[in-house]
VOSE-259383 format. One line per 8 residues: their letters; for each residue z, y, x of N, C-alpha, C. Coordinates in steps of 0.02 Angstrom, whole numbers, plus 50000, padded with zeros to 5 digits. Layout:
% residues N
a	Z:Y:X:Z:Y:X:Z:Y:X; ...
% end
This chain:
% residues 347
xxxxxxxx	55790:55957:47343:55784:55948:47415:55830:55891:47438; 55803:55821:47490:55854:55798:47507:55879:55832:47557; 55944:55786:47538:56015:55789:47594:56022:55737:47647; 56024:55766:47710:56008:55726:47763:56086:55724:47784; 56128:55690:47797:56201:55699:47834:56205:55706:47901; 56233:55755:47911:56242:55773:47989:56277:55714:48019; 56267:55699:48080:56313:55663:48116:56370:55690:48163; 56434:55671:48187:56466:55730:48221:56447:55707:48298
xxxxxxxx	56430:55758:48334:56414:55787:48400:56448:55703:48462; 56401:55694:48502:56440:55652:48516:56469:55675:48588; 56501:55664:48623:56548:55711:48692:56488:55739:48741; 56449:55699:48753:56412:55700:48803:56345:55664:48809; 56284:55713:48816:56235:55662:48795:56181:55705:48858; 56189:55686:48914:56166:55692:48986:56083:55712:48970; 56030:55660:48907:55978:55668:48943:55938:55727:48869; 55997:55750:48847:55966:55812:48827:55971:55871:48854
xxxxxxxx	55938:55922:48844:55959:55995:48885:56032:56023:48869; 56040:56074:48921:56126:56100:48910:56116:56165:48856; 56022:56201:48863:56045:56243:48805:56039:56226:48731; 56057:56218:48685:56061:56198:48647:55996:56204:48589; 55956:56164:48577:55899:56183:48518:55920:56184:48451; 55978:56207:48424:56014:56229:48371:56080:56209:48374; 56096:56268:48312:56176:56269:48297:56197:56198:48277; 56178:56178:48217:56172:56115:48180:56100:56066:48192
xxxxxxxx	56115:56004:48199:56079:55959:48188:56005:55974:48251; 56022:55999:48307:55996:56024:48367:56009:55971:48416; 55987:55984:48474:56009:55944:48542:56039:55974:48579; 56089:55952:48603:56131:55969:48681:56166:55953:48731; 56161:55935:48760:56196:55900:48831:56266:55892:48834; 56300:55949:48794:56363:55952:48777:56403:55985:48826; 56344:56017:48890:56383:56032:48951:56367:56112:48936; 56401:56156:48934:56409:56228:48923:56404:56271:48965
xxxxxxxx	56353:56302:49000:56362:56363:49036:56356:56436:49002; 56385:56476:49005:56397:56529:48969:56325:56590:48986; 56291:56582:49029:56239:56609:49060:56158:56591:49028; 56175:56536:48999:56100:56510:48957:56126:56477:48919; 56138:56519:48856:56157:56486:48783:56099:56501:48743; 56090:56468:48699:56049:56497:48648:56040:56580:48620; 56108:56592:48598:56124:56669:48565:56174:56676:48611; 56137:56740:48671:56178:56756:48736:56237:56808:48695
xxxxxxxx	56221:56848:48652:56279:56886:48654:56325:56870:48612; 56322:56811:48585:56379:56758:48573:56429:56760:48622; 56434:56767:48663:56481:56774:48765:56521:56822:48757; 56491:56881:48720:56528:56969:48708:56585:56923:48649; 56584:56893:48619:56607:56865:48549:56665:56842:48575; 56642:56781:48619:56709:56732:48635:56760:56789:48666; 56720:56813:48714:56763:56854:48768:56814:56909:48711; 56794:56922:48676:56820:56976:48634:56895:56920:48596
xxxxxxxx	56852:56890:48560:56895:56836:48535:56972:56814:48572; 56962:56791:48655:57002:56780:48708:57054:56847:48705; 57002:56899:48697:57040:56949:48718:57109:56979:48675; 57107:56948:48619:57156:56957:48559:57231:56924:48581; 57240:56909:48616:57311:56871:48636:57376:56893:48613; 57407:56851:48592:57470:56872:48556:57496:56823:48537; 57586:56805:48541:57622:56762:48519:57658:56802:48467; 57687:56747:48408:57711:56782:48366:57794:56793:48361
xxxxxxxx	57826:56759:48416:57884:56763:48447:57890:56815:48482; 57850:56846:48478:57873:56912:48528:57856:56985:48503; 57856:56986:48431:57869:57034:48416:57943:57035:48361; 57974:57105:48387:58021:57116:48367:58047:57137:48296; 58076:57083:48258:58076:57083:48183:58156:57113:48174; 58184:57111:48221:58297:57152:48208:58268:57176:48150; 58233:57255:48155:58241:57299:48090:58224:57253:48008; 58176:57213:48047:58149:57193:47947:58196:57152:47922
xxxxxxxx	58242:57095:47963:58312:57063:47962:58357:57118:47924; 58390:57182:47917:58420:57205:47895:58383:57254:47845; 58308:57264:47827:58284:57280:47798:58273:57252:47731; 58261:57198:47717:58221:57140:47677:58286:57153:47627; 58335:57143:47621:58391:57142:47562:58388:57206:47523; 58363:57269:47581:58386:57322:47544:58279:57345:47494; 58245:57292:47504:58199:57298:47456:58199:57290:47409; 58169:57338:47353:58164:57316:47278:58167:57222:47240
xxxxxxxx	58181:57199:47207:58152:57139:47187:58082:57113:47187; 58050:57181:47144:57967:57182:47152:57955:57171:47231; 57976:57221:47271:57953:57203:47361:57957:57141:47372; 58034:57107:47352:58025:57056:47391:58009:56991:47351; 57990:57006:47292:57930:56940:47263:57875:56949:47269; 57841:57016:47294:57783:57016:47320:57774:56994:47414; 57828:57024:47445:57805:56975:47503:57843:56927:47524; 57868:56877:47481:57871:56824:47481:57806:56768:47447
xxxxxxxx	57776:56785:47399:57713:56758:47368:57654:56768:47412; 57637:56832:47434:57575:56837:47477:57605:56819:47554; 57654:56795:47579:57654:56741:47623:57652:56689:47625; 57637:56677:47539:57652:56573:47534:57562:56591:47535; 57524:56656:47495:57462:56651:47495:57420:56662:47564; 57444:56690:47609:57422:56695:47674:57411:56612:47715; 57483:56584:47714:57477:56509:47752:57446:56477:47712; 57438:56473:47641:57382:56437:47605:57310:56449:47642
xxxxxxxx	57284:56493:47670:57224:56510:47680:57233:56504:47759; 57263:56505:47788:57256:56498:47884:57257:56414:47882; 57318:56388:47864:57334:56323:47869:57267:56289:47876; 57228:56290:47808:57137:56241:47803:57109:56256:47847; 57116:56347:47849:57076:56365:47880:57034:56354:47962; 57116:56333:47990:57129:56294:48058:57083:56218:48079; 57085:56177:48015:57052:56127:48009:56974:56124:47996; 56973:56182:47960:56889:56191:47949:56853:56201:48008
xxxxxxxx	56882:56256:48065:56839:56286:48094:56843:56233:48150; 56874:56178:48166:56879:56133:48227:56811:56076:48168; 56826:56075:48098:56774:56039:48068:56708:56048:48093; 56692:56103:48070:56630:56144:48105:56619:56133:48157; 56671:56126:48222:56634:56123:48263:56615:56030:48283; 56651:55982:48244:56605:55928:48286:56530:55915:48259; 56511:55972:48221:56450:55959:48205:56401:55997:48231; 56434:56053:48259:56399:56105:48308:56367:56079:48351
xxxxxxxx	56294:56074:48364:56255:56059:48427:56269:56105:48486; 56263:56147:48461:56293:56207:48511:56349:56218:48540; 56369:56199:48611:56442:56200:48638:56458:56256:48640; 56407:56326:48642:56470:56385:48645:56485:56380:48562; 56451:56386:48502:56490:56361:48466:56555:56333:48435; 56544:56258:48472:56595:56232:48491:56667:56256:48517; 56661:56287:48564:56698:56328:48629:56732:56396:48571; 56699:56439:48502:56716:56477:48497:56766:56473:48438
xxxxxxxx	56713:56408:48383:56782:56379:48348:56853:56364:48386; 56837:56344:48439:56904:56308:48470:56946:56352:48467; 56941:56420:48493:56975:56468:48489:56993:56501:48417; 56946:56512:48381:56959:56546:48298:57027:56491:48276; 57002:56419:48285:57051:56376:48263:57134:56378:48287; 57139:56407:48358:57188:56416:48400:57209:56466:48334; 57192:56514:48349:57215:56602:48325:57243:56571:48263; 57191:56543:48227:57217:56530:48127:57297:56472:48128
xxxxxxxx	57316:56449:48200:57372:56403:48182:57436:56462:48218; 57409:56521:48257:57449:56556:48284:57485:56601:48207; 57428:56604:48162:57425:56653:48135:57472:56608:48059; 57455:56551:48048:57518:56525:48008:57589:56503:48029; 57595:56489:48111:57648:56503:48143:57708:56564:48123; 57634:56621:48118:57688:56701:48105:57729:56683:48031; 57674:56648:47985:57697:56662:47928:57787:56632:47927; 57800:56578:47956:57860:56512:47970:57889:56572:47998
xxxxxxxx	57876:56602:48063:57931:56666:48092:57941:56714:48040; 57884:56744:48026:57937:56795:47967:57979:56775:47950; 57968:56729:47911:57988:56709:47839:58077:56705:47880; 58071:56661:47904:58129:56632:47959:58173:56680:47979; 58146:56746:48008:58189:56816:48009:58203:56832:47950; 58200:56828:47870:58224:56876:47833:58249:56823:47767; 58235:56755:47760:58268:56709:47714:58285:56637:47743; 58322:56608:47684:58352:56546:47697:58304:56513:47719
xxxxxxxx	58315:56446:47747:58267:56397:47729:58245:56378:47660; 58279:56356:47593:58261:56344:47538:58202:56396:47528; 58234:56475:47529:58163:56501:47508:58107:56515:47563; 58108:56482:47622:58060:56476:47670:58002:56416:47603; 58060:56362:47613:58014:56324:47571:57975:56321:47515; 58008:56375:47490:57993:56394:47401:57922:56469:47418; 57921:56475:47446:57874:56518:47475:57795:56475:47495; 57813:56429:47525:57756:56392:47546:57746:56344:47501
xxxxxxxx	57773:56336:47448:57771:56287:47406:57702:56323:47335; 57707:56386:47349:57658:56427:47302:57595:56411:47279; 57571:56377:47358:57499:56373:47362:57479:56303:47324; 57547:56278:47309:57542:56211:47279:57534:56217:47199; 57570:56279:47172:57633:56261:47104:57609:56338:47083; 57583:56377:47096:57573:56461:47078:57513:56445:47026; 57510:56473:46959:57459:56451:46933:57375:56503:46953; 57412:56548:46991:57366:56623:46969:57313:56585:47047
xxxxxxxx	57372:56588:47108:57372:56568:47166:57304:56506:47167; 57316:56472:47107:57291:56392:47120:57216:56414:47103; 57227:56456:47033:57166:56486:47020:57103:56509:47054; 57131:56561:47100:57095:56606:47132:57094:56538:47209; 57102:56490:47213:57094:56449:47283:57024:56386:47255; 57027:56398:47192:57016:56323:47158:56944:56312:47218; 56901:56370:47210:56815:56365:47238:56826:56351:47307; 56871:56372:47351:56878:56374:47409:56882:56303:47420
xxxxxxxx	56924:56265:47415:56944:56187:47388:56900:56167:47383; 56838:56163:47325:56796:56132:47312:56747:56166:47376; 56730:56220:47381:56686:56194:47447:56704:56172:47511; 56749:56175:47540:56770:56131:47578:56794:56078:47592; 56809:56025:47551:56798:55980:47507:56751:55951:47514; 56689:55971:47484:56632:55939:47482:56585:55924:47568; 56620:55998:47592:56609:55997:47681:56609:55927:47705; 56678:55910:47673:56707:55853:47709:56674:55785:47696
xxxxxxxx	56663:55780:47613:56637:55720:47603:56556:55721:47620; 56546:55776:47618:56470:55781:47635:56430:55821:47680; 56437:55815:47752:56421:55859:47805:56343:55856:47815; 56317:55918:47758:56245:55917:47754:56252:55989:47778; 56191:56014:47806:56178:56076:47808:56174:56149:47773; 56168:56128:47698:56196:56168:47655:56262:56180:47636; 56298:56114:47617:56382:56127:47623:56415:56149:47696; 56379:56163:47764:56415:56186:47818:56394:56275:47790
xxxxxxxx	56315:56297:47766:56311:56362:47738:56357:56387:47697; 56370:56345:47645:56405:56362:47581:56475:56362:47618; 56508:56324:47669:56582:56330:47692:56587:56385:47725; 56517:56415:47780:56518:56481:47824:56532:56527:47761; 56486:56537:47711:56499:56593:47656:56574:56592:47623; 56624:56539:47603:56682:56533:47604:56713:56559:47657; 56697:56542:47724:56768:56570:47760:56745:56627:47798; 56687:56657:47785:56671:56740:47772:56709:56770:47705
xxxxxxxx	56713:56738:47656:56736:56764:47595:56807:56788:47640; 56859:56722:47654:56912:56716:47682:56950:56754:47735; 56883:56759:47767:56898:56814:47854:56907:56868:47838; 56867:56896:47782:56830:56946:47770:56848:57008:47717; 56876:56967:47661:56910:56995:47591:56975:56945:47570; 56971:56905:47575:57022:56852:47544:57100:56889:47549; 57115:56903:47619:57173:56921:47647:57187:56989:47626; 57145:57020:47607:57138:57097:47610:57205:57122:47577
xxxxxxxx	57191:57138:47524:57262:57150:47465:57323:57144:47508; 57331:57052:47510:57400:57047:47554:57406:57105:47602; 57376:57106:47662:57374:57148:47715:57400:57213:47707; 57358:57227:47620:57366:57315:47602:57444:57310:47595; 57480:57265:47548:57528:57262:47529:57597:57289:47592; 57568:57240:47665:57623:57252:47704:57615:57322:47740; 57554:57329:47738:57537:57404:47772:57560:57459:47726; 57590:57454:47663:57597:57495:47620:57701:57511:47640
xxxxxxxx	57710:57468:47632:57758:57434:47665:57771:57492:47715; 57763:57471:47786:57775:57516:47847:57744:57597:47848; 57685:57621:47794:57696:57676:47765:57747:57717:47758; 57779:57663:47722:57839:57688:47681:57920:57680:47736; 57902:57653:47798:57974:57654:47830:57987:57581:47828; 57953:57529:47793:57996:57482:47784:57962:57403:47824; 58014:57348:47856:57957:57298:47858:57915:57319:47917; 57909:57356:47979:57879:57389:48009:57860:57334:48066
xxxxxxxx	57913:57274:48060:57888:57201:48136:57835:57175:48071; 57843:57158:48025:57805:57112:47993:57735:57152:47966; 57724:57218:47978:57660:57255:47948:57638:57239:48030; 57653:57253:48102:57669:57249:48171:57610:57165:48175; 57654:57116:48147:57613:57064:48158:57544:57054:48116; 57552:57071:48036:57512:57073:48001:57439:57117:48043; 57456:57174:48079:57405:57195:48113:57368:57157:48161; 57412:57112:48183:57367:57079:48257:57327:57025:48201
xxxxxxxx	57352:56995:48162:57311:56926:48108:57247:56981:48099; 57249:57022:48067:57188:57053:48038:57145:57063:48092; 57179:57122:48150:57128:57116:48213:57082:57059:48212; 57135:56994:48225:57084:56912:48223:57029:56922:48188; 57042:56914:48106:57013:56899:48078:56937:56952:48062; 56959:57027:48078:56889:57040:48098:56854:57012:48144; 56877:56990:48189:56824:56960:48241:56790:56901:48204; 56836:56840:48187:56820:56794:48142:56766:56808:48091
xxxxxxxx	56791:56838:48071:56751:56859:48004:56636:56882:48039; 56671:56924:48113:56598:56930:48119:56562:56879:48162; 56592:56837:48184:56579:56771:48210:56541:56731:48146; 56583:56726:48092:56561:56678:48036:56489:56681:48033; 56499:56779:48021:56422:56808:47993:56384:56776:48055; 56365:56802:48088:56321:56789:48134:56316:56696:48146; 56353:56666:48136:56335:56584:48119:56299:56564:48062; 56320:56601:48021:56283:56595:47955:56228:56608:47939
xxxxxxxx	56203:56665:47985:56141:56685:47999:56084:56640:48041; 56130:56643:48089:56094:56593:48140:56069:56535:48106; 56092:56479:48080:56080:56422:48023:56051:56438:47974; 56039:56487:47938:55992:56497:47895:55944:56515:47911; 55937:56540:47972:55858:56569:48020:55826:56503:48039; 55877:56471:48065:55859:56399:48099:55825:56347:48044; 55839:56352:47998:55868:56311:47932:55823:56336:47874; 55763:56367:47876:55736:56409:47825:55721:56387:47745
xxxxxxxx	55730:56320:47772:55710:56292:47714:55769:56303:47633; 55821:56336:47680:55871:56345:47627:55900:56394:47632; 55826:56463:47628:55824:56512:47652:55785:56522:47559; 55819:56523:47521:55774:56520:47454:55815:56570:47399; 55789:56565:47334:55791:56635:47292:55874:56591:47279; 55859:56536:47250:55924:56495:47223:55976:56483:47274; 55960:56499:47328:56039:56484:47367:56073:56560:47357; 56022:56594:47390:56058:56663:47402:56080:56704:47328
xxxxxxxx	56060:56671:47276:56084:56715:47198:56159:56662:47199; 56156:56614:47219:56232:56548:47248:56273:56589:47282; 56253:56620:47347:56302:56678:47365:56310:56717:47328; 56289:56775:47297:56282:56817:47251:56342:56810:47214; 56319:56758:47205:56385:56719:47113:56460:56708:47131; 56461:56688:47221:56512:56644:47208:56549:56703:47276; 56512:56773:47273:56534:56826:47297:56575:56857:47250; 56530:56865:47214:56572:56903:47123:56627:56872:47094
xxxxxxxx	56593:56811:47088:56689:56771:47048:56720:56772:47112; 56709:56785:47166:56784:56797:47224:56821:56859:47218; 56783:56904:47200:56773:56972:47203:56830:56984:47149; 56815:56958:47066:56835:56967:47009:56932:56932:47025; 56908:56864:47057:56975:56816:47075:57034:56859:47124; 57014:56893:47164:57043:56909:47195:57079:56992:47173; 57046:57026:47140:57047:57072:47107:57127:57043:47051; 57109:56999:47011:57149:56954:46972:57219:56952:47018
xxxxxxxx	57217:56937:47080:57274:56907:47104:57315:56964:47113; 57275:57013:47152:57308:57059:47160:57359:57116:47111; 57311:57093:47062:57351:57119:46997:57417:57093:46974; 57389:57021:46981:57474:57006:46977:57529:57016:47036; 57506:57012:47094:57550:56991:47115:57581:57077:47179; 57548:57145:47141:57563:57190:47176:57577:57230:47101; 57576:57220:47058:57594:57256:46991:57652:57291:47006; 57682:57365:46975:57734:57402:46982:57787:57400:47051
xxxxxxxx	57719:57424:47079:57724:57414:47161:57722:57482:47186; 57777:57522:47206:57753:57581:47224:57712:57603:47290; 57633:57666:47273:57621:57643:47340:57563:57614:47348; 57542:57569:47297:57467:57545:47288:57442:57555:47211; 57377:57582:47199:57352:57582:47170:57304:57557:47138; 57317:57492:47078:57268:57446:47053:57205:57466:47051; 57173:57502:47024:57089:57526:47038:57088:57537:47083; 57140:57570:47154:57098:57598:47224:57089:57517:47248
xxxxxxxx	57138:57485:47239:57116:57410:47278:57066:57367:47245; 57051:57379:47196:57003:57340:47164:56936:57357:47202; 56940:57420:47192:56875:57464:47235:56886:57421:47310; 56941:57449:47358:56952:57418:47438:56898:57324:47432; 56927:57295:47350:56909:57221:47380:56831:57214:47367; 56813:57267:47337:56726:57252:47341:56699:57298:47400; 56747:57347:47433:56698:57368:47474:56695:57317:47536; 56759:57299:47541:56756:57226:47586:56701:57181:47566
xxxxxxxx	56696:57153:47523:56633:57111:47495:56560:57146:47518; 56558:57195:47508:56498:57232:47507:56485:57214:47585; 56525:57251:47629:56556:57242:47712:56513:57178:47734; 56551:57114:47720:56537:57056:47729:56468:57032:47742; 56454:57045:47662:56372:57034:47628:56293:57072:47681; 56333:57133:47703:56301:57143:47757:56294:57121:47805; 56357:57108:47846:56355:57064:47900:56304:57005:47906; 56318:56976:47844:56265:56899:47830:56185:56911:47821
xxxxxxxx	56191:56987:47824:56115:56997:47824:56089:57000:47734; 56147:57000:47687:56133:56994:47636:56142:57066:47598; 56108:57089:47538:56121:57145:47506:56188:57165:47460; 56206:57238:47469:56284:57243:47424:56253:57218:47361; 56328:57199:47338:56334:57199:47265:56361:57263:47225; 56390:57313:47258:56452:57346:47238:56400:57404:47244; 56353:57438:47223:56334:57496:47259:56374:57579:47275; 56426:57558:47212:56455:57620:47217:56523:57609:47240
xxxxxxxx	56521:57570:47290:56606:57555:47357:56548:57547:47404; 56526:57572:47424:56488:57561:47487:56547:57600:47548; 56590:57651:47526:56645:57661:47568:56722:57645:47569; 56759:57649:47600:56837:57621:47596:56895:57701:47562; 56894:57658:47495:56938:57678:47451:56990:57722:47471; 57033:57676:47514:57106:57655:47547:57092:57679:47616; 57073:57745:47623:57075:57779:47705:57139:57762:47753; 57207:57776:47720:57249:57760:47748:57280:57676:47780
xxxxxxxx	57231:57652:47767:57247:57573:47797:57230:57597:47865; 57188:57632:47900:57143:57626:47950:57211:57649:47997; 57267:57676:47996:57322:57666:48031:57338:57640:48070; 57350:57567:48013:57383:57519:48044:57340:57454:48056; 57289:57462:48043:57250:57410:48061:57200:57408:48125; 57219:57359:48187:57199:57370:48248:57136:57353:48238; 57090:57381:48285:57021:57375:48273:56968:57372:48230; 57006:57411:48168:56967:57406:48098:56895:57437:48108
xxxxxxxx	56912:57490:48136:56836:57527:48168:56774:57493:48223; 56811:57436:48260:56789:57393:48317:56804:57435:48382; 56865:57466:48361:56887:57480:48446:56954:57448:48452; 56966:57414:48518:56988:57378:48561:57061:57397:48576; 57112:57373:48563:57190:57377:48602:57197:57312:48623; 57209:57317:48682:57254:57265:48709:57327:57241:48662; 57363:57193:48642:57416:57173:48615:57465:57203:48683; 57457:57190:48737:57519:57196:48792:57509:57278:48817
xxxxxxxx	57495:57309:48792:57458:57384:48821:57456:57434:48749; 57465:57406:48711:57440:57451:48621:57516:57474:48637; 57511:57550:48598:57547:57612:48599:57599:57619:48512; 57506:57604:48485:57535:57647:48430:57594:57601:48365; 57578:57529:48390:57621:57500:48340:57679:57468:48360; 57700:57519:48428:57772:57485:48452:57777:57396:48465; 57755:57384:48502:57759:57315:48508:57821:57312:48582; 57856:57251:48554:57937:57231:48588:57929:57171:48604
xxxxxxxx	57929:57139:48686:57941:57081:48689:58029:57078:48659; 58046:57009:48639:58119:57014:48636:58162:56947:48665; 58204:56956:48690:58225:56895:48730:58256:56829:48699; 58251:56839:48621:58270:56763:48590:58234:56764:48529; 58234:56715:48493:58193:56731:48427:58208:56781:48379; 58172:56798:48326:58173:56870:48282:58217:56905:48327; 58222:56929:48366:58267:56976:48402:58320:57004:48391; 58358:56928:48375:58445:56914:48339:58486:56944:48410
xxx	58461:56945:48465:58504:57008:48527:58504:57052:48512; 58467:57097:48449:58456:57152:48436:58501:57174:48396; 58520:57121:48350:58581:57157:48302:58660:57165:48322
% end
């Protein structure tokens, strides 16, 4: 099949219509009313999206400051690594989804990346604050330096890279599919493990600001994650032509080696970890996969994780079910404005 190259969106183009005749490679005026979009309940999305608000300066880290020393070695080479692996994956991630959108015909589109993109630079922001409450600078640096120099790390990123990557050099309609199915992988499962890791964490008493923030990122990223789906959908409905046996066995494949990769990482990098259990999370990262695959309108792979392993995440994770806390109003995870950074008034 040829490859036609998208062009990117140009600001304003008056003598086409404002609703948009596709996501990609469509017409649109570029002028946005939220009342006649293409996919109206796209509107429930943003609004939801908006509704996630949260700075990462204002939650109160005092306890994990005097906490963090008194963790095992294992604790704290595990969350020091899955924070260099977290900003590895927000950092691009920030850039992709503003990518996406200058090719979006569709301004709410447009309008919703803008925001996902906001959240994913809020959300590597946190990683710089943690880190900042509980080590030096050197190992601030040596932390973020992972995503560079980790061999396991580099491993399990290599595909991600290459399709987004290719996004870049080649903004065809299939590499914007193949990047939606990446940062569904990403929204969706990628983070997972990490997440379990810190929630395992505040289980246990410990780390309770940094499982605190870790909750609001995930909140995001479910939303994210069902935003992706439903884009991905949309463009392949639109897009049928690459609606075929060989793309979707392409998802399939490059579901499984995520599936297997990530499985991999976690092994290393939560090993003799008290508190998590290597097969229950192996199970958690395919039922996530499975999760996903639905969303996209696509069939499990996993038939026998069709449920969540790891009941006890559902705790601490806000809106895992799709019900709603406010960040300035939520009860259950103690949230503290504090009047200077990491809440050094506190000690």
């Amino acid at each position: 099949m040829s490859q036609t190259l998208l062009e990117k969106v140009k600001t304003l183009e008056p003598l086409h219509p404002n609703k948009s005749t596709g996501v990609f490679g469509g017409k649109s005026s570029g002028i946005l009313n939220w009342n006649d979009i293409a996919y109206p309940h796209w509107y429930k999305m943003y609004k939801r999206l908006i509704g996630n608000y949260w700075q990462a300066d204002e939650v109160n880290m005092s306890a994990d400051v005097k906490q963090f020393a008194k963790l095992t070695q294992a604790e704290q080479d595990a969350y020091l690594k899955i924070i260099g692996l977290l900003s590895t994956l927000d950092a691009p991630q920030t850039r992709t989804a503003l990518l996406i959108s200058l090719y979006a015909t569709d301004p709410s589109v447009q309008s919703i990346m803008a925001v996902i993109a906001q959240q994913e630079a809020v959300h590597n922001e946190s990683y710089s604050y943690v880190l900042s409450s509980v080590v030096s600078l050197d190992e601030q640096n040596e932390s973020f330096q992972l995503g560079r120099k980790d061999p396991v790390l580099l491993k399990r990123n290599e595909h991600i890279m290459e399709v987004y990557n290719n996004f870049v050099e080649e903004p065809t309609i299939e590499n914007i599919l193949k990047t939606l199915v990446y940062s569904a992988l990403l929204e969706g499962m990628f983070f997972y493990s990490g997440f379990a890791f810190f929630y395992n964490l505040a289980r246990h008493n410990k780390m309770v600001g940094t499982s605190t923030m870790v909750s609001y990122i995930n909140r995001d990223e479910l939303e994210h994650g069902r935003f992706i789906a439903e884009l991905f959908r949309a463009t392949l409905a639109e897009n049928p032509q690459y609606n075929t046996n060989e793309f979707v066995d392409w998802v399939y494949r490059h579901f499984k080696k995520s599936v297997e990769l990530e499985i991999e990482w976690s092994s290393y990098v939560l090993a003799d970890l008290e508190g998590i259990d290597l097969e229950e999370m192996a199970g958690y990262v395919k039922y996530r996969a499975n999760k996903m695959l639905r969303m996209m309108g696509l069939n499990e792979i996993y038939p026998q994780h069709v449920e969540n392993p790891m009941k006890w995440i559902r705790a601490y994770v806000d809106n895992f079910d799709g019900t709603k806390t406010d960040f300035f109003e939520q009860k259950s995870r103690q949230y503290t404005k504090t009047s200077d950074l990491n809440g050094f008034d506190d000690l």
